[in-house]
C-alpha positions in Angstrom: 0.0 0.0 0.0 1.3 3.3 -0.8 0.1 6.5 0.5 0.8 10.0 -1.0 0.6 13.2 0.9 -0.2 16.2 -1.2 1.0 19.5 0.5 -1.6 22.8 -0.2 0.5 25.4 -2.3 -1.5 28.2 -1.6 -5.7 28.9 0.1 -7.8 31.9 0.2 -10.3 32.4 2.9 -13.0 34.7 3.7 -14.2 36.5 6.8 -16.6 38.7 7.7 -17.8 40.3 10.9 -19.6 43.7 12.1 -16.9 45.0 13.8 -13.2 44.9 13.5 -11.8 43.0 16.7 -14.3 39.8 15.8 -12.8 40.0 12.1 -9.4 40.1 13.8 -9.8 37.4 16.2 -11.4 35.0 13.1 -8.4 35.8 10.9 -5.9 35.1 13.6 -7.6 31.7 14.8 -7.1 30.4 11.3 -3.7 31.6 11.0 -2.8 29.5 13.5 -4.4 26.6 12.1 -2.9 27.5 8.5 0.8 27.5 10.7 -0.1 23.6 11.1 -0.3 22.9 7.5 2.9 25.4 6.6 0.6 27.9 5.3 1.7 31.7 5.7 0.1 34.6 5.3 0.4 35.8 1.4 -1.6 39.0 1.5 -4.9 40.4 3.3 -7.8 42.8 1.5 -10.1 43.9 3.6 -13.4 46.1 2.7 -16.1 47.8 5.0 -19.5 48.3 3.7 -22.8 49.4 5.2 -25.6 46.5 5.9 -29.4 47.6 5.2 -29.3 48.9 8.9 -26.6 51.3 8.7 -23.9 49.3 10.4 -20.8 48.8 9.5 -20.3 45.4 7.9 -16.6 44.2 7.3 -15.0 41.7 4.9 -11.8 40.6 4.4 -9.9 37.8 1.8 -6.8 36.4 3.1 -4.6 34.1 0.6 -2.2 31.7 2.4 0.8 30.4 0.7 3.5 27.4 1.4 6.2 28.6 3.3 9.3 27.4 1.0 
């Protein structure tokens, strides 16, 4: 039997949150668990928009890459 482990090269996530320290805290969990699968931060956009309500509503996209 032979088993074959495929590394991710790279992983793009989304996050959203209404306010800036739960988008934080969501983004930083799963950088940790990206750390466990060699996966580093590549680049973060973030964007802020305005829900039906009038509060603030705030996205981000992170892409994590193989550390090399």
């Amino acid at each position: 039997m032979n088993i074959q482990l495929d590394l991710f090269e790279d992983k793009v996530e989304f996050f959203e949150a209404y306010d800036l320290k739960t988008l934080e805290k969501k983004i930083n969990e799963q950088i940790d668990h990206n750390k466990a699968i060699m996966l580093m931060v590549h680049s973060v956009h973030h964007q802020v928009q305005f829900d039906p309500d009038g509060r603030k509503y705030y996205t981000a996209v992170v892409h994590f890459k193989r550390k090399k």
